[in-house]
N, C-alpha and C positions, 0 to 999 in steps of 0.2 A: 144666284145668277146675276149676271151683270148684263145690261142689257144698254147699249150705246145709241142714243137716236141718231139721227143724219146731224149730221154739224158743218158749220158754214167752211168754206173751204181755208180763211184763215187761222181755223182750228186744227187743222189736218196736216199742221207739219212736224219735221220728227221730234227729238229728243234734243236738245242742246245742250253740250258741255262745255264750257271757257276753262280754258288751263292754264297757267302762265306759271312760265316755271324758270331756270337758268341756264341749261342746255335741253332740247330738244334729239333726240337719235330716235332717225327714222332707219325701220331693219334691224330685226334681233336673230341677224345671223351672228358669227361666231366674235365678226368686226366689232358689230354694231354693240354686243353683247358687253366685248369686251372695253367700250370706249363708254357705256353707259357704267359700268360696273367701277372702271378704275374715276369717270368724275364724281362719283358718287362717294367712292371713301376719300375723294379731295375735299367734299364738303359742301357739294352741290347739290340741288334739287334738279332731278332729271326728269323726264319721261323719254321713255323707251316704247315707242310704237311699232309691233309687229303685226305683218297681215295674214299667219298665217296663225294656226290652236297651238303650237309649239314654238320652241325658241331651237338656234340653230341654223337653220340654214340647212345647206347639203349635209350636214353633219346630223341633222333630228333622221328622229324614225320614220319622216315621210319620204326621205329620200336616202339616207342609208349610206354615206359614205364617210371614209375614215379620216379624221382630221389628222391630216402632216403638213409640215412646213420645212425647213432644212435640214431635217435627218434625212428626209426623205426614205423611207424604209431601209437606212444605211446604205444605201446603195451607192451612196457617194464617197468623194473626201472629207466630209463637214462632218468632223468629231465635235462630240460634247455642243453639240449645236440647235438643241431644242429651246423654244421661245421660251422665254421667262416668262415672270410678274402671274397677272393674270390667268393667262391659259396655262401656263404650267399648274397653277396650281388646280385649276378643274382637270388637265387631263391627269395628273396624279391623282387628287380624289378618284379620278374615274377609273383609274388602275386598281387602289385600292377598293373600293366598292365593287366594281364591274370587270373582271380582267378577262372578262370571257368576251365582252365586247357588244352587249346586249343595248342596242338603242332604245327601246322604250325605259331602260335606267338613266342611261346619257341623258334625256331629253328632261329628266325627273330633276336630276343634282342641275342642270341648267335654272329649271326654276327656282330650286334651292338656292342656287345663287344669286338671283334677281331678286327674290324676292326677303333674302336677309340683310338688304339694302335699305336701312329705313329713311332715307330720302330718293330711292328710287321710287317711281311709278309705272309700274307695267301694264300696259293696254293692247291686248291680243285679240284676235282675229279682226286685227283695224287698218284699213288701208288709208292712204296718205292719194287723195284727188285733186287734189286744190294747193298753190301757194301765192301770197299774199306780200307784196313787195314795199316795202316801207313808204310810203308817200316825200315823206321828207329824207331820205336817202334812199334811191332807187337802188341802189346797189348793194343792199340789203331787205333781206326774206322779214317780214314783220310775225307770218303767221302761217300755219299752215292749217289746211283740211282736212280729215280722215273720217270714214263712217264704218261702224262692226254693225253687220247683219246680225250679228249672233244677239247684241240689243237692243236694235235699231237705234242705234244712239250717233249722232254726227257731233265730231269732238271738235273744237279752235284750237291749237297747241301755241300761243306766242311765246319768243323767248328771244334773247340778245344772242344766243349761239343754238346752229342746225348742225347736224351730221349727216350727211345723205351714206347710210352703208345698206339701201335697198336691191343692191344688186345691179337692176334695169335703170342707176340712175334717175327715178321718178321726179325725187326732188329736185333734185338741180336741173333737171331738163325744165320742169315748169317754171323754174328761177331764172331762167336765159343763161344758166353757166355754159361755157365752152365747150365742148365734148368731140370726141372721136366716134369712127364705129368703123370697123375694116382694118387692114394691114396700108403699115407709112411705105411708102416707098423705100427700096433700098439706102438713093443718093440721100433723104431729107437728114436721116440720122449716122450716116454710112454705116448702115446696118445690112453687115451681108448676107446676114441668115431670113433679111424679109422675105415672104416666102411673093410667087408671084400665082397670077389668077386660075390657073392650072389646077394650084395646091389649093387655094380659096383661102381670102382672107377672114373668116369668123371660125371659131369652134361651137362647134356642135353642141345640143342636151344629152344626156342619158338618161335612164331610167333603167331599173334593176329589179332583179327578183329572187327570192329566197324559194329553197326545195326542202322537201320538211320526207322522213322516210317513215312512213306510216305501218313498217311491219307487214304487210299486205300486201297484195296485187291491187293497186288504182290504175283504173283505166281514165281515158280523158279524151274529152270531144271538144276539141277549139273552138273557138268563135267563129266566126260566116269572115269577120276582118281580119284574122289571121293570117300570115306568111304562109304560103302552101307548100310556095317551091321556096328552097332555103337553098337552092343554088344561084339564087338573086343575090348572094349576100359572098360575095368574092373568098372571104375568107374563113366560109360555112363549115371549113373542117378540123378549124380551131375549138369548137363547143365539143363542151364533155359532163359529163356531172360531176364531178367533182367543182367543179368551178361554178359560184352566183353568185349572187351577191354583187357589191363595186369590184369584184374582183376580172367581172366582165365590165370593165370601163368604158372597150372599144364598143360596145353600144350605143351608139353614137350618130346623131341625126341633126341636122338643122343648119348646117353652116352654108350651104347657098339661099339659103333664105331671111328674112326679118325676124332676127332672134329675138326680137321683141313681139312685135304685131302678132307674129306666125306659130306663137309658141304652143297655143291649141294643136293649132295641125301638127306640127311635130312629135306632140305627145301621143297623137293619135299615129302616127309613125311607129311613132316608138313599141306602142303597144300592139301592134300589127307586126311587129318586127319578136318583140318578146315572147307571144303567145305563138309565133311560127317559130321558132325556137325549140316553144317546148313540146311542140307537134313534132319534131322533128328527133327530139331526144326520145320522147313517149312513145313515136307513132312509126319511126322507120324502120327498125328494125336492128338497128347497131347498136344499138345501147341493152344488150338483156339487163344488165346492173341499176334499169332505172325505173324497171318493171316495178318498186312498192314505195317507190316517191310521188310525191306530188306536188305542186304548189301551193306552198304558205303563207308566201305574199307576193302581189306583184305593184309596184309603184301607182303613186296615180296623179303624183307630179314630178314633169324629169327636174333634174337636176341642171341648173344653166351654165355654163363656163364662160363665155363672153357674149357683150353685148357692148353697151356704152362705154367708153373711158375717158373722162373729165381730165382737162388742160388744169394743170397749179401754174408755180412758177417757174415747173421744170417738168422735164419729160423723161424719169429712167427710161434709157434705152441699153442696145445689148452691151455696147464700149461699157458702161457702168459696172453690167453685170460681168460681163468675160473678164474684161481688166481691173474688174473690185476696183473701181476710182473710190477716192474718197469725198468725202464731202462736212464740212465745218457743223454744220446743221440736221448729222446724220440724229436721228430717231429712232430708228425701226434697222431689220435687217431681213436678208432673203438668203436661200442657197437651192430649193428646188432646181433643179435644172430647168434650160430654155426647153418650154414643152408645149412644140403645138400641134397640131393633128389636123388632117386633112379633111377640107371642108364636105368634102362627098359622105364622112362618117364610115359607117358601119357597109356601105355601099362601094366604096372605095377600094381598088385591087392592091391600095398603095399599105404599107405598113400603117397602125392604128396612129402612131406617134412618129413624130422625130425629138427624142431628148439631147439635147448637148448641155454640158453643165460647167462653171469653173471650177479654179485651183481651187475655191473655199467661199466662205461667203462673204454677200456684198451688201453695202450700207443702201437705205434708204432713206433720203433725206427729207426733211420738214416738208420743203419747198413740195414736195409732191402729196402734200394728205389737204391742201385748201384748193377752193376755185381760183382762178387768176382773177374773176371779173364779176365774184359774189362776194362781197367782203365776208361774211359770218357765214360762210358754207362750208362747213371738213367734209373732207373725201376718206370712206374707210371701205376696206375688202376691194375686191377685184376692178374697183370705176376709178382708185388712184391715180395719177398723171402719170404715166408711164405710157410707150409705146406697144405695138401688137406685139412685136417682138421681146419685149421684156417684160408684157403681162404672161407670153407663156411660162414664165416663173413667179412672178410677186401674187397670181390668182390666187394662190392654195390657201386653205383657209387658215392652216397655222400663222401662214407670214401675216394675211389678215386682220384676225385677230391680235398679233404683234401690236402692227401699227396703229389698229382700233385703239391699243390701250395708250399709246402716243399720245392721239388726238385726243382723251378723255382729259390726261393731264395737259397738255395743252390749254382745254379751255378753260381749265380750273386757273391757270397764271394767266390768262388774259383778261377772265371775268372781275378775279382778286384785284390786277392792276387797273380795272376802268377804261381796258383798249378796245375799239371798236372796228378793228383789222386783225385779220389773221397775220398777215404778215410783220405787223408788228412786233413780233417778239423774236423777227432776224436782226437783233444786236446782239453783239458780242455776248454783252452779261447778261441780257434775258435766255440767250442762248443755253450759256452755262446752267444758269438758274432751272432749266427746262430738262436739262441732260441729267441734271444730277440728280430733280425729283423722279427721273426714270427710273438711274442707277438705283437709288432708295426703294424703289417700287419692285426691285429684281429684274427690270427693262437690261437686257445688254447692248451696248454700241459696239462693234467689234471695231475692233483698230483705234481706235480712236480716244472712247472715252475713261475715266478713271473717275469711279468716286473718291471724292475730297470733301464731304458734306460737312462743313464750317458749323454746322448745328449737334453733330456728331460728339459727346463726351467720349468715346474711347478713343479719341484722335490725341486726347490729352491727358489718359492716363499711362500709367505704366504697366506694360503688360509681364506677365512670366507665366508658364506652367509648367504643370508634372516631369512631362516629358516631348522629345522631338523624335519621330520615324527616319529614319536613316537607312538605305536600302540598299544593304554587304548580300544580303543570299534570300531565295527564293525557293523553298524546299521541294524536292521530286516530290513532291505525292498527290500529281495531276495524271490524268492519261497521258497517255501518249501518241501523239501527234502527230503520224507519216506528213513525211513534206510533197502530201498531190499535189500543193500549191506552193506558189515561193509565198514563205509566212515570214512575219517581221514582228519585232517584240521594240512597240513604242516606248524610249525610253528621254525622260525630261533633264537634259544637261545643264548645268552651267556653263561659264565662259572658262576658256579654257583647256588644258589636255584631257581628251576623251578619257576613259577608263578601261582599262582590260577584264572582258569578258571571260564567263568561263561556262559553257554551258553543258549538258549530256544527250550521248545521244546512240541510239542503237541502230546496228548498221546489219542490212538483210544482204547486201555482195558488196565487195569492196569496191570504191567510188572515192569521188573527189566533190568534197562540197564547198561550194560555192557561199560566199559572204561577203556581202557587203552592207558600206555603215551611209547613209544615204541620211538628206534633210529634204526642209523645204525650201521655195524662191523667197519664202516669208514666212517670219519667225510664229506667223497666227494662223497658219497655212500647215494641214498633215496632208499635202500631197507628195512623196518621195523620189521629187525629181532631180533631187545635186546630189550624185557621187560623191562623197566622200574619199572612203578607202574601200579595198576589194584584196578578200585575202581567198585563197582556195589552199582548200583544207583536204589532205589524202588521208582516208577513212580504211581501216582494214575492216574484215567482217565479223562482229561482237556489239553485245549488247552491253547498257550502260558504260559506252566510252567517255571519259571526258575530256573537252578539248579546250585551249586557250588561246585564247582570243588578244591580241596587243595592239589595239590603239592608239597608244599614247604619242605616236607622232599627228595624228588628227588635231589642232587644236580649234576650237568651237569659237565663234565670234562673238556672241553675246547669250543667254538663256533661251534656250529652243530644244522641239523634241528631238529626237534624234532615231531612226530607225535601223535597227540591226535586221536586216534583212538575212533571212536563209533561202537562200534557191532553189525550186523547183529539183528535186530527187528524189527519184519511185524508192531508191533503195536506205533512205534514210528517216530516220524517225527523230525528230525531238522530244526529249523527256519536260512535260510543263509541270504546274505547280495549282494545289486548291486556291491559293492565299491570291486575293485581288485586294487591291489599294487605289484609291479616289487620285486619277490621273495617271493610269498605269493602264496599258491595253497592249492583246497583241492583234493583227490586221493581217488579211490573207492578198494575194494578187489572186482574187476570184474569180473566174471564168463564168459571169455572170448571166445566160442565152437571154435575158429581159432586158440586160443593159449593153454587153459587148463579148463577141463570142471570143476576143484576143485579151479581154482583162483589161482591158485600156479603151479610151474617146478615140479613137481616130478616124478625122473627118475625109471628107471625101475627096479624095485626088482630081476629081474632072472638075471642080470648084472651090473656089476658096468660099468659106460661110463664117470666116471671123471666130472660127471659136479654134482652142489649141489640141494636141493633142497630149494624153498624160495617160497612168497608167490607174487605175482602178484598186486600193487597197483598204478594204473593209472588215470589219469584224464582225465575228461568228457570234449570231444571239446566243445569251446565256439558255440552257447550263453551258454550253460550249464554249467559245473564247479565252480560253484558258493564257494565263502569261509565262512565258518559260521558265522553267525551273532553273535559276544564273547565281551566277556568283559575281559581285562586282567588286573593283579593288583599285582606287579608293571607293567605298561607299557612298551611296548617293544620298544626298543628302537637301534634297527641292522640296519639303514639304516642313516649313523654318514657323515659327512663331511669328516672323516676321510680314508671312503671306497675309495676314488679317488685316495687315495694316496699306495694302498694295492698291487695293478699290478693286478690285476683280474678283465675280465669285464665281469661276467657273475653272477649269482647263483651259486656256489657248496657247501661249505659247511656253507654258511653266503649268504645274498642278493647280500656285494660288489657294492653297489650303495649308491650313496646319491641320498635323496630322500626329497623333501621339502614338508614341512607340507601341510594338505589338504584344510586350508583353508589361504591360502600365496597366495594372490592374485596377486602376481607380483615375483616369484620364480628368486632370485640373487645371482649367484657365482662368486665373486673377488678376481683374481691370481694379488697379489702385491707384487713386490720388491724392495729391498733395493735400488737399484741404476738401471740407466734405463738398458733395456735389447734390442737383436734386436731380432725380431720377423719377421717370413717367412713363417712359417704354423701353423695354427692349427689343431689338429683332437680330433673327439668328438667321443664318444662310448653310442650310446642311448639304451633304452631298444626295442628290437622290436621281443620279446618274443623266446626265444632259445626253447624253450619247443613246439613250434609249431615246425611242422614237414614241412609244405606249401611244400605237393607232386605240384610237375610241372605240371602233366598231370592226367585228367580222374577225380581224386578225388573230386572234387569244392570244392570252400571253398565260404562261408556265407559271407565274410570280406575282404577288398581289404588291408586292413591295419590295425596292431595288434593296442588294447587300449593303450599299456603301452607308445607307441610310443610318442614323444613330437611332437607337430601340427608346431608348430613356435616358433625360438629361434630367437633371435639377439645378437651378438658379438659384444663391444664397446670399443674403445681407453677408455685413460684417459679424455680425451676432453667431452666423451660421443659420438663420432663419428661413424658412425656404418660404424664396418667393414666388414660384410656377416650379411646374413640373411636367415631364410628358412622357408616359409609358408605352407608349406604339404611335412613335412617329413613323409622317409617313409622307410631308408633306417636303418641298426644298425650304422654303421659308416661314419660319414662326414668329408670329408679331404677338409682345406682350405685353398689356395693359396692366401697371397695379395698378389697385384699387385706391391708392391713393398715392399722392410724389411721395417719396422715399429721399430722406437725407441721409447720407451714407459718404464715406470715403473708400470705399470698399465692396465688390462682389465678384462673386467664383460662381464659375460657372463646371458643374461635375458630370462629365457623359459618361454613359453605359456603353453596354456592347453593341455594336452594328446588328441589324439585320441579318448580315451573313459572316465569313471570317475575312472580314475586315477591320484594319484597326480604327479605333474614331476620329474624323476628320469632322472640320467645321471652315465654312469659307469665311464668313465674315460675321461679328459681334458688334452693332451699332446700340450708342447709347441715348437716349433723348429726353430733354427735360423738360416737353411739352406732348 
């Protein structure tokens, strides 16, 4: 037994920790996660201070939502548009591991990742109360305070670079940075979608709950603070059981009050709101189907969406996002739609959301991830410089975490250079310098950037392989596909005269089908809004017809996709194909009731709100989405040896992959030089589909691992000597370390079979002698 006398009161204080370290990230949400994780394989010593037992953010299992960012659950235009680097590769892990969507595992491989960082330091259940402004440069943070109950320990974290991705802005409000809080007025940004006091300028918390079916009849007695009457709740005959989870979102409270201050009461809202709910599903009488459910969890912190938003040196606003502007200094990117919700919440007779989204997606620039008026302050996740109006898209957590992982390598080339401003590395060549460790990292800039990485040895050798994919015919032996929708078979042109199609197709009465060959406004852009040609095709009644298609007066202005569209016909069938290939999709004109009951944006006649109108065409998640079974003549021929050498490792407006013919039974790429080179790493860029969206949680997905993916490659000296290998990949990029530099003038690189029937494709082979 330990037995403590009374002790004088200068004995009686807590615990004290001194840290000092070389970046500081306060918030281990997805941002904060992602900007501590990408400085840390820069070379940095971090600490990552989270105040909650989990890492995550709205994405852990204390709040339970799905992490997206520009797929947006396909619901958009933005093909092949899921974040790289970083997050790509935890929600892939999390695909492969989890594809049922289980958050207590999500919240597990988060730690996993923090914590196989061995210059990271993770400090959990610590909140961040105190900062500490440098005496001899006021306009820099020296230090900050944080204390975990859990050891009664109160920590100092000093360091030359902060990241504030706490959400509420903690840090930087105690910094004196800039901040917003509310909706800008229309005129400041001419922004005409600002909403005005009516709508309320904040969004609201939620909080969520899961129904578990116990086999049984459970009864249930609410709480005394429960919802009684559930006709308080305007749009109370939207709840069903089938639906909980984030999938009721519009549960939703808080936005006429201090999303900060107020957050308690809200929650206690929320839970008065959730528990009358399930009084209501349990206890009225319309639901017999919920008679042997019960609740298996209900939140116990909501979820926040807006509060503070920190001034940079710039302000996204909606012009950026509607007209994709570009910008010199882009980082990061978005394509969530403008999504804001009416501040009344879940109380509100008005719709839960208004989404309007653009043609494709839009750059996020540097200028927007620092404070204007903290010199060593980054901004990461939803408190970025951007306006009310264009946080209703950059909030989510995928875009987020993007930019989180921006600002990690950021501070890695300021710390290395000895700059004591964030905005010093808006030169030209620090620019570059900044863009390309992105590109390196799997970061994409759309529009804009191209790796060219000058440290690169396959820039200097000479490449050849086995073989090239060339794509003359797509064989019938897919279902068949009535055209309830007008469907389009995404197809990747050169410059040049189109090609004549030939497709099949079975006809239930004779009709006349409609075709047309359609692009987009922008060659990076799959929205199908310029006409081409329009042929209408007269169909007699018979199955497997085939019919041809003559393009060749089309001619194509530069490499872009190109959509063959079929139109809407009850009485006609497409015959499609099993065979997918990495940059080949077909896309429906969806009649989507969550997004547009016409297939298309179209905004409101009694107002103009700055956004366009366009038409909505998306693809069918796998197994479905099948690509037509065609015939092409000349053969297409976008998937060249030469793509590895382009700086692009995705789809945009070309595949950007090579791709070895389908029937290359032993698929061979050989980087040879002149004279021997030394060799230290490799890294590979597979395809492991950008167009899947792989929500973290609740969703489930059919698939633990996308087709396009390659199953097993092996990496070989000159000798033949294998130098890695991998038998179920599963990841987009594999970074490989020998065990010691390798001199060699010579290595082959041999891929196996895809995942599915697909043939092997690889975006990009970087070589590095350090």
């Amino acid at each position: 037994m330990f037995l403590a006398p009374p002790s004088p009161a200068a004995d009686r204080s807590l615990r004290h920790e001194d840290i000092t370290t070389d970046f500081a990230v306060l918030g281990g949400g997805l941002s904060g996660l992602c900007a501590a994780i990408a400085a840390a394989r820069e070379g940095l010593r971090v600490v990552l201070v989270q105040d909650r037992p989990v890492l995550g953010g709205n994405s852990s299992s204390e709040v339970r939502l799905w992490t997206l960012g520009a797929t947006a659950h396909l619901a958009n235009n933005n093909r092949w548009a899921r974040e790289g680097g970083v997050i790509d590769e935890i929600v892939m892990e999390n695909l492969w591991r989890n594809p049922e969507g289980n958050t207590l595992l999500w919240d597990t491989l988060l730690l996993e990742k923090v914590r196989a960082e061995p210059t990271l330091t993770l400090l959990l259940n610590t909140a961040v109360h105190a900062v500490a402004m440098d005496p001899a440069e006021p306009s820099r943070i020296a230090s900050v305070e944080a204390f975990c109950p859990q050891n009664s320990t109160r920590y100092t974290v000093s360091a030359p670079w902060f990241c504030d991705a706490t959400g509420d802005g903690i840090v930087g409000f105690l910094a004196g940075a800039a901040f917003r809080m509310g909706a800008e007025s229309q005129d400041e940004f001419d922004e005409k979608f600002a909403p005005d006091a009516q709508y309320g300028e904040l969004l609201g918390h939620s909080l969520y709950f899961y129904t578990k079916d116990t086999g049984r009849p459970v009864t249930y007695v609410p709480p005394a603070f429960a919802l009684m009457d559930i006709t308080q709740i305007p749009r109370w005959r939207g709840f069903n059981v089938r639906e909980h989870g984030c999938k009721l979102w519009w549960i939703e409270y808080g936005g006429r009050l201090d999303t900060i201050h107020d957050t308690e009461a809200i929650k206690w809202e929320l839970w008065k709101v959730v528990y009358g709910v399930w009084h209501h599903i349990k206890n009225s009488g319309q639901f017999p189907e919920a008679a042997n459910l019960t609740l298996e969890w209900v939140g116990t912190i909501p979820g926040k969406r807006e509060s503070r938003r920190f001034e940079g040196d710039y302000l996204l606003n909606q012009r950026d996002l509607i007209e994709q502007l570009e910008h010199p200094d882009v980082v990061s990117y978005g394509g969530w739609s403008i999504d804001l919700h009416p501040a009344d919440g879940v109380y509100s007779p008005r719709k839960g959301c208004d989404q309007w989204h653009s043609r494709g997606v839009y750059q996020i620039p540097y200028r927007c991830l620092y404070s204007r008026n903290v010199d060593n302050l980054f901004l990461a996740g939803r408190i970025i410089s951007v306006t009310h109006v264009a946080f209703g898209s950059t909030r989510v957590m995928g875009t987020g975490a993007h930019g989180g992982q921006a600002v990690g390598v950021a501070v890695a080339h300021l710390r290395r250079a000895g700059l004591r401003s964030a905005r010093e590395l808006l030169t030209p060549e620090r620019l570059a310098a900044l863009q390309t460790a992105l590109l390196r990292r799997g970061q994409h800039l759309p529009r804009r950037a191209r790796l060219a990485d000058p440290a690169d040895l396959a820039r200097s050798a000479t490449l050849s392989c086995s073989s090239e994919y060339a794509l003359h015919v797509l064989p019938d032996d897919g279902p068949v596909m009535p055209l309830r929708f007008s469907t389009a078979q995404m197809l990747p042109l050169d410059a040049g005269p189109a090609p004549s199609v030939g497709l099949i197709v079975d006809v239930a009465a004779a009709a006349s089908l409609t075709v047309e060959l359609r692009t987009s406004d922008h060659p990076e852009n799959h929205t199908p809004d310029l006409l081409l040609a329009s042929r209408t095709i007269p169909l007699a009644l018979g199955l497997g017809q085939s019919i041809a298609l003559d393009f060749s007066d089309v001619v194509i202005d530069r490499p872009r996709y190109v959509f063959l569209c079929l139109l809407k016909n009850e009485s006609v069938s497409v015959r499609t194909t099993n065979k997918r290939v990495t940059g080949l999709l077909s896309v429906r004109k969806w009649v989507n009731p969550d997004v547009s009951k016409l297939g298309e944006q179209t905004p409101p006649a009694a107002r103009d709100i700055g956004v366009e109108r366009f038409e909505f065409w998306t693809p069918e998640r796998r197994p479905g989405g099948h690509n037509f079974a065609l015939r092409l003549d000349p053969p297409l021929r976008a998937w060249p040896l030469a793509a590895l050498r382009d700086g692009v490792s995705r789809p945009t407006d070309r595949p950007h992959a090579w791709v070895a013919d389908a029937s290359d039974p032993a698929p061979k790429l050989t980087l040879r030089w002149p004279a021997p080179v030394t060799i230290s790493r490799v890294w590979l860029t597979f395809d492991a589909d950008y167009d899947h969206p792989a929500e973290t949680s609740l969703w489930g997905h059919p698939e633990r691992v996308v087709p396009f993916r390659v199953r097993t490659w092996s990496l070989r000296d000159a000798t033949g000597r294998e130098l890695a290998r991998e038998t179920d990949g599963h990841l987009t990029r594999v970074e490989i370390t020998l065990p010691a530099p390798l001199l060699t003038d010579r290595i082959e690189l041999f891929l196996g079979p895809a995942h599915g029937d697909v043939p092997a494709a690889l975006f990009d082979i970087s070589v590095l002698a350090y």
